[in-house]
N, CA, C and O atoms as CSV, one atom per row, in Angstrom:
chain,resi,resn,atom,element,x,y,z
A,1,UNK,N,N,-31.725,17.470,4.255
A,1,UNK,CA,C,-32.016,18.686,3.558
A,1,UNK,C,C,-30.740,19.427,3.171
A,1,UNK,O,O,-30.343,20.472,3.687
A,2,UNK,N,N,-30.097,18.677,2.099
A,2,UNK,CA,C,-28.481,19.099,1.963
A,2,UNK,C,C,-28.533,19.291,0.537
A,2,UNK,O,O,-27.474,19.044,-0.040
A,3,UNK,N,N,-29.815,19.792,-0.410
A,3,UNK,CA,C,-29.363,19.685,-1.615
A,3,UNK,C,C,-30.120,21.257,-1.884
A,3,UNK,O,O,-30.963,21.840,-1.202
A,4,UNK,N,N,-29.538,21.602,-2.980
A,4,UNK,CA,C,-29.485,22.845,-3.345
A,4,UNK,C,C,-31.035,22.515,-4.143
A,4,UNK,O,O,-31.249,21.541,-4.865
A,5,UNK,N,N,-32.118,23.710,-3.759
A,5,UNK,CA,C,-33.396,23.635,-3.922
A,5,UNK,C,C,-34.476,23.466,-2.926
A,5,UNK,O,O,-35.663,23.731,-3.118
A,6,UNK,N,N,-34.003,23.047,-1.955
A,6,UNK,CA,C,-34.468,22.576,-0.826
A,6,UNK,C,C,-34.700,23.233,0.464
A,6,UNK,O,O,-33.866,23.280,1.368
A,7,UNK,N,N,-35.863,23.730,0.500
A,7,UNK,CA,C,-35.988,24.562,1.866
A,7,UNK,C,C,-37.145,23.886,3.114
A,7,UNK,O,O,-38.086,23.098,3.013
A,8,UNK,N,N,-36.775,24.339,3.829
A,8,UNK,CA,C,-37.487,24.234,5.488
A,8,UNK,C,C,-37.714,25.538,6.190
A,8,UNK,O,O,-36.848,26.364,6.482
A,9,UNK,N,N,-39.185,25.616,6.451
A,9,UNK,CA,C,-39.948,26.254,6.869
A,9,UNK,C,C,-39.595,25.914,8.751
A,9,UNK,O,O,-40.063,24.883,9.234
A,10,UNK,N,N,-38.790,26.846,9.615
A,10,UNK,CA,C,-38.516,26.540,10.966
A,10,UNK,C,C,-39.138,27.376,11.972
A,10,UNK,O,O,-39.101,28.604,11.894
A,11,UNK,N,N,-39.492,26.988,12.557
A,11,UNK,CA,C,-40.379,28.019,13.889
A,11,UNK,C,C,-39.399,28.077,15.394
A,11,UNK,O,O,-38.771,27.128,15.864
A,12,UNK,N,N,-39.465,29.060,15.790
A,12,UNK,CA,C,-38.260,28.901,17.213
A,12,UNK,C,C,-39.031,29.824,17.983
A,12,UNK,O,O,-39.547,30.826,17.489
A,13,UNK,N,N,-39.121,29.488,19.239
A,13,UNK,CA,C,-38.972,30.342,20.259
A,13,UNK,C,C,-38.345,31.122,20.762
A,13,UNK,O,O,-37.292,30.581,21.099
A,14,UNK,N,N,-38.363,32.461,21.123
A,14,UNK,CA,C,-37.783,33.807,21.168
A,14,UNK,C,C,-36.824,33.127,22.763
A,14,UNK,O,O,-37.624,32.841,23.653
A,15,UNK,N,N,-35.702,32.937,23.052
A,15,UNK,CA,C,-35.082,32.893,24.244
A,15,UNK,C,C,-35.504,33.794,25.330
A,15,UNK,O,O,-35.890,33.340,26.407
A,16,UNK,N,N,-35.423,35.461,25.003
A,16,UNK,CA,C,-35.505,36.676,25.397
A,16,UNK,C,C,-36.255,37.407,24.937
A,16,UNK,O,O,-35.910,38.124,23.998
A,17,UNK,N,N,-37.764,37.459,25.560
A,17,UNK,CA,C,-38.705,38.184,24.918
A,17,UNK,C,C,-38.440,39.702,25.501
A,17,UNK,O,O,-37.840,39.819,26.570
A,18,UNK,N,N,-38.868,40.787,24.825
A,18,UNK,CA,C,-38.613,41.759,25.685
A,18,UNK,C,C,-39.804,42.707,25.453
A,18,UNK,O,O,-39.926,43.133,24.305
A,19,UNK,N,N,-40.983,43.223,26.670
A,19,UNK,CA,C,-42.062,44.291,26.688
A,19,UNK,C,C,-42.662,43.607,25.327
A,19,UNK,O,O,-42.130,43.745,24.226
A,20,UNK,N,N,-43.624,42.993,25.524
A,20,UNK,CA,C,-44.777,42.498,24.880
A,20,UNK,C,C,-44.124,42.471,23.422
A,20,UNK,O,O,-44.735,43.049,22.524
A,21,UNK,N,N,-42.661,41.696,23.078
A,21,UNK,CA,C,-42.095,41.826,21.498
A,21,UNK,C,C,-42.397,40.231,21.298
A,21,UNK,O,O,-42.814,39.394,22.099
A,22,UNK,N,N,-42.123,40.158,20.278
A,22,UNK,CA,C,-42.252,38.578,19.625
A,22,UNK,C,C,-41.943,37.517,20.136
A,22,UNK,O,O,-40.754,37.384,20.427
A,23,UNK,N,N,-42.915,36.359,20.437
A,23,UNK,CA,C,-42.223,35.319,21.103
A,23,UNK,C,C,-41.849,34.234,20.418
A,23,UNK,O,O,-41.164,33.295,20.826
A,24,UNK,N,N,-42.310,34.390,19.392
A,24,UNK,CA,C,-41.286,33.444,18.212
A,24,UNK,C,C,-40.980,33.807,16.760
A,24,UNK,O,O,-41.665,34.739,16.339
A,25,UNK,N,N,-39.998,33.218,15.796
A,25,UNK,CA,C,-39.569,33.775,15.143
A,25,UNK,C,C,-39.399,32.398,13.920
A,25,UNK,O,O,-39.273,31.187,14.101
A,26,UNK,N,N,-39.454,33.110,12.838
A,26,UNK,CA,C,-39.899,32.147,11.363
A,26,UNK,C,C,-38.164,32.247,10.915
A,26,UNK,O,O,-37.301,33.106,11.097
A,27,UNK,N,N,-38.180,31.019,10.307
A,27,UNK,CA,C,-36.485,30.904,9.361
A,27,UNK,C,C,-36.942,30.164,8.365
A,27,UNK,O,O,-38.055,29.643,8.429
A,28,UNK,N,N,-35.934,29.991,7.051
A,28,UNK,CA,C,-36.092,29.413,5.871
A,28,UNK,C,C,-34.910,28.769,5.690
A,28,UNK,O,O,-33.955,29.208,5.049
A,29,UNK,N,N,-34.995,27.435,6.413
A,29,UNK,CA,C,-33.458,26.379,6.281
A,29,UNK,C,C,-33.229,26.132,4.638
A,29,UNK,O,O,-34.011,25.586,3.861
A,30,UNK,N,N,-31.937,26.696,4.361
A,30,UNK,CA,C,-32.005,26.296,2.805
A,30,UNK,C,C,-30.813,25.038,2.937
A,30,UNK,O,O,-30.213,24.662,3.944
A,31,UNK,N,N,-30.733,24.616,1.715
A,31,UNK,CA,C,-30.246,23.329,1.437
A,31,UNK,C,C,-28.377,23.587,0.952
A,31,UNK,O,O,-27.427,22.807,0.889
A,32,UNK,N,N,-28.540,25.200,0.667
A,32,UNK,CA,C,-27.766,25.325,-0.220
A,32,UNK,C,C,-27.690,27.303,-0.367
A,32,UNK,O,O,-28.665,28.006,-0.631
A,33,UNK,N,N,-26.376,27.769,-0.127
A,33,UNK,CA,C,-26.461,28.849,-0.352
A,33,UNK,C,C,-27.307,29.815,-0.874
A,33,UNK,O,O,-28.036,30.662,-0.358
A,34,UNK,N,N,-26.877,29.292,-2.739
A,34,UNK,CA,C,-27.488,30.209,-3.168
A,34,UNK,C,C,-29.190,29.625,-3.391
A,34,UNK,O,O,-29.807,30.176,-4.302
A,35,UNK,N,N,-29.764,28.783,-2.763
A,35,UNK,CA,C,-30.822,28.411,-2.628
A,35,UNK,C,C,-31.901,29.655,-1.600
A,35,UNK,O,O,-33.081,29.987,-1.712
A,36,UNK,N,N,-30.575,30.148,-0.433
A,36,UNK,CA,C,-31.442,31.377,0.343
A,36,UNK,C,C,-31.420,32.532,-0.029
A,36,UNK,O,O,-32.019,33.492,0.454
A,37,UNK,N,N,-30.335,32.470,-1.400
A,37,UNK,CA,C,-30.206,34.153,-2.063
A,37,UNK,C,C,-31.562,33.917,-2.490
A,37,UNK,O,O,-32.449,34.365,-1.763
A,38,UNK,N,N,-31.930,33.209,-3.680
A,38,UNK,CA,C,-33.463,33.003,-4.482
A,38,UNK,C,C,-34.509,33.250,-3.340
A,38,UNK,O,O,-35.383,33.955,-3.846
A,39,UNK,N,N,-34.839,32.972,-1.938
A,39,UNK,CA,C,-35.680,32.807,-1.283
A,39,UNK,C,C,-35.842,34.267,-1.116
A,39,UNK,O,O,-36.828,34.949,-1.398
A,40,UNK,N,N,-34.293,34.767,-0.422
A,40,UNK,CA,C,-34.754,35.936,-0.186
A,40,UNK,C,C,-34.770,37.130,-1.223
A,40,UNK,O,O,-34.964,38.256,-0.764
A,41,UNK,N,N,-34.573,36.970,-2.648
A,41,UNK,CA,C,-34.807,37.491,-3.698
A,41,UNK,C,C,-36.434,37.737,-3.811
A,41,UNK,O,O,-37.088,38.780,-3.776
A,42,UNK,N,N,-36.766,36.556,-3.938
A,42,UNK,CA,C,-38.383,36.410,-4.082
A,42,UNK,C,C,-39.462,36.847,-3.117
A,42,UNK,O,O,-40.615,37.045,-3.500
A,43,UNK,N,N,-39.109,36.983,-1.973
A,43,UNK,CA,C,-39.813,37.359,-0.439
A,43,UNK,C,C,-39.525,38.943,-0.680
A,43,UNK,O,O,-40.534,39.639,-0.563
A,44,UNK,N,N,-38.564,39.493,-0.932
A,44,UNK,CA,C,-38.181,40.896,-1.229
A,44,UNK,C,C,-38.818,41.656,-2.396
A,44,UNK,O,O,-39.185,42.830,-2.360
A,45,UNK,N,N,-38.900,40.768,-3.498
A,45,UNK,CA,C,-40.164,41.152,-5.060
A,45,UNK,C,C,-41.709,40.912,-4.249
A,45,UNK,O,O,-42.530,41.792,-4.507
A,46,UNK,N,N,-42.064,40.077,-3.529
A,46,UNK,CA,C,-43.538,40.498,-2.876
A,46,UNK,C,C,-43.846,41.233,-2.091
A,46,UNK,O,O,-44.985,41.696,-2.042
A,47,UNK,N,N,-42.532,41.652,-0.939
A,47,UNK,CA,C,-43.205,42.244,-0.145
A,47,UNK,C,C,-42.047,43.833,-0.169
A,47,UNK,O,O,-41.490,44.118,0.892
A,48,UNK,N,N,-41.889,44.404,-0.966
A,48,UNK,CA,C,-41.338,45.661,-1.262
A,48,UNK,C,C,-41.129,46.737,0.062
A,48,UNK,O,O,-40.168,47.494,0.206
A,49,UNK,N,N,-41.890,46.641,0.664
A,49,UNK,CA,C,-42.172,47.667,1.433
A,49,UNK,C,C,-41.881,47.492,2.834
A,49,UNK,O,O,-41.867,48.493,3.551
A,50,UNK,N,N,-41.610,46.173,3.396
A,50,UNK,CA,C,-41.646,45.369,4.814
A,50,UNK,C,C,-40.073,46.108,4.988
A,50,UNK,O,O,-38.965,45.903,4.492
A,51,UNK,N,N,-40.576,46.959,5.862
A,51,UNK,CA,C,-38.975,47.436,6.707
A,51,UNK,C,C,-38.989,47.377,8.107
A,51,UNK,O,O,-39.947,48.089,8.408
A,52,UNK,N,N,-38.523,46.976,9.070
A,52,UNK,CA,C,-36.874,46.340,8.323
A,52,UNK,C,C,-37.181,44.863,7.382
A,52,UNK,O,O,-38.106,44.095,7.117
A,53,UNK,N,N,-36.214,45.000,7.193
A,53,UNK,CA,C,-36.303,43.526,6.233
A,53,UNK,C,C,-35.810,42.639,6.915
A,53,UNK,O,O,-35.067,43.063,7.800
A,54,UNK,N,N,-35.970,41.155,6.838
A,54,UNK,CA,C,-35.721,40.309,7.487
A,54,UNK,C,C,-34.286,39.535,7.774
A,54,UNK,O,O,-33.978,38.941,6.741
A,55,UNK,N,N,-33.835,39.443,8.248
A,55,UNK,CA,C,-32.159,38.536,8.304
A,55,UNK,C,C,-32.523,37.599,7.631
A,55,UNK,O,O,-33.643,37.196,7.318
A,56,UNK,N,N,-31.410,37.219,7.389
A,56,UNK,CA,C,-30.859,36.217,7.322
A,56,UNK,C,C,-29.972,35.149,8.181
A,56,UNK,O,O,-28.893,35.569,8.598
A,57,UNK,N,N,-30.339,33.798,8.480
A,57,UNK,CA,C,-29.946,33.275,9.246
A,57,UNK,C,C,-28.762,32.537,8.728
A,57,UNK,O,O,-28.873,31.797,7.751
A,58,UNK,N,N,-27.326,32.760,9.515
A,58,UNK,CA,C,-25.919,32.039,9.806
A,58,UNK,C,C,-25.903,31.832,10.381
A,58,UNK,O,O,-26.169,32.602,11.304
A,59,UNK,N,N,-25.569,30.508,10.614
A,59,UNK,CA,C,-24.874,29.896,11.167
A,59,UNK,C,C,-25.477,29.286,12.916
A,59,UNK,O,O,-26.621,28.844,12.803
A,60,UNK,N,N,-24.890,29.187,14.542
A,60,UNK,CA,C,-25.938,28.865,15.158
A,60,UNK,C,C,-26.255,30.407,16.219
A,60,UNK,O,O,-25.533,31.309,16.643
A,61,UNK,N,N,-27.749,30.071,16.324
A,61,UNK,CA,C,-29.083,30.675,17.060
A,61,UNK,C,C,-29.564,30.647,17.877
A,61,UNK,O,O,-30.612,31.186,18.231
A,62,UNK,N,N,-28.524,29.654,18.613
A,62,UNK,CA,C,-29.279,29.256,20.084
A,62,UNK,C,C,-28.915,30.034,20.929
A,62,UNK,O,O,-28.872,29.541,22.056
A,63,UNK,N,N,-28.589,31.218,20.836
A,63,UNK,CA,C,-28.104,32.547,21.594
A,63,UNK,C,C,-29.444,33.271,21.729
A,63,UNK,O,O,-29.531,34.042,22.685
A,64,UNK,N,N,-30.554,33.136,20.882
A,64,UNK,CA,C,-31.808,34.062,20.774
A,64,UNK,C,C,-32.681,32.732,20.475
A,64,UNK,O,O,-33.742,32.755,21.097
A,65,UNK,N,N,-32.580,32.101,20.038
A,65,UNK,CA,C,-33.864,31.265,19.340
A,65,UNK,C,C,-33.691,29.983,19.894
A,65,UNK,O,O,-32.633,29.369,19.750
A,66,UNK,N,N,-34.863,29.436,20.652
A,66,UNK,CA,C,-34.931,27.689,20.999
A,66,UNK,C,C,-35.519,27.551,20.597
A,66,UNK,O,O,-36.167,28.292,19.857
A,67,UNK,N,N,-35.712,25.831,21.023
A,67,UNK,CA,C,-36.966,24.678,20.549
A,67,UNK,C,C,-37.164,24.599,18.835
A,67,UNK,O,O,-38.185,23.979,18.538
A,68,UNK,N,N,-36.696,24.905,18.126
A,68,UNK,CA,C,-36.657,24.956,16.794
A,68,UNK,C,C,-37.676,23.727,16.387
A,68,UNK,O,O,-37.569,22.752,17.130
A,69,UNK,N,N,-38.623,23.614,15.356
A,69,UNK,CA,C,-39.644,22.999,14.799
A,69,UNK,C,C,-39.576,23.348,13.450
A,69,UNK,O,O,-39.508,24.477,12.964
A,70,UNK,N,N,-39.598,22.418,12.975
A,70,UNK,CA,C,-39.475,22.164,11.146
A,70,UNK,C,C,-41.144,22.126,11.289
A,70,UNK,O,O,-41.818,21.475,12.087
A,71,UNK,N,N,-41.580,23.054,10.232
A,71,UNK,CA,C,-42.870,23.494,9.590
A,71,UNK,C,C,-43.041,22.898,8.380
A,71,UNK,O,O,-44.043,22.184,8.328
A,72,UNK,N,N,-42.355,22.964,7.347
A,72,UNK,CA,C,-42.273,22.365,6.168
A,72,UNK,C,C,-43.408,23.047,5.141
A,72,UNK,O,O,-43.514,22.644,3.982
């Protein structure tokens, strides 16, 4: 999944849950930089109003997020 266009739908488990907060957490593996600008361009034109808004994922996660699962 190394080409620009190309995304992955990833599911992870929260490392550190804290007082009944989220125990897992959604990512959008892109292929290609500006492949996650467009993603998150487009997720931002539907959902206007979702604050906070969502990160963006750099680089590695295994500080907060395990078990990672490709959703697709």
């Amino acid at each position: 999944m190394n080409r620009v266009g190309e995304v992955a739908v990833v599911r992870y488990d929260v490392r550190h849950t804290y007082k009944g907060g989220p125990t897992v957490a959604y990512t959008v593996a892109c292929g290609h930089g500006g492949t996650c600008n467009d993603v998150a361009n487009e997720f931002r034109k539907e959902h206007p109003t979702l604050s906070p808004a969502p990160a963006v994922q750099c680089g590695d996660v295994s500080n907060v997020l395990i078990n990672p699962q490709v959703m697709r």
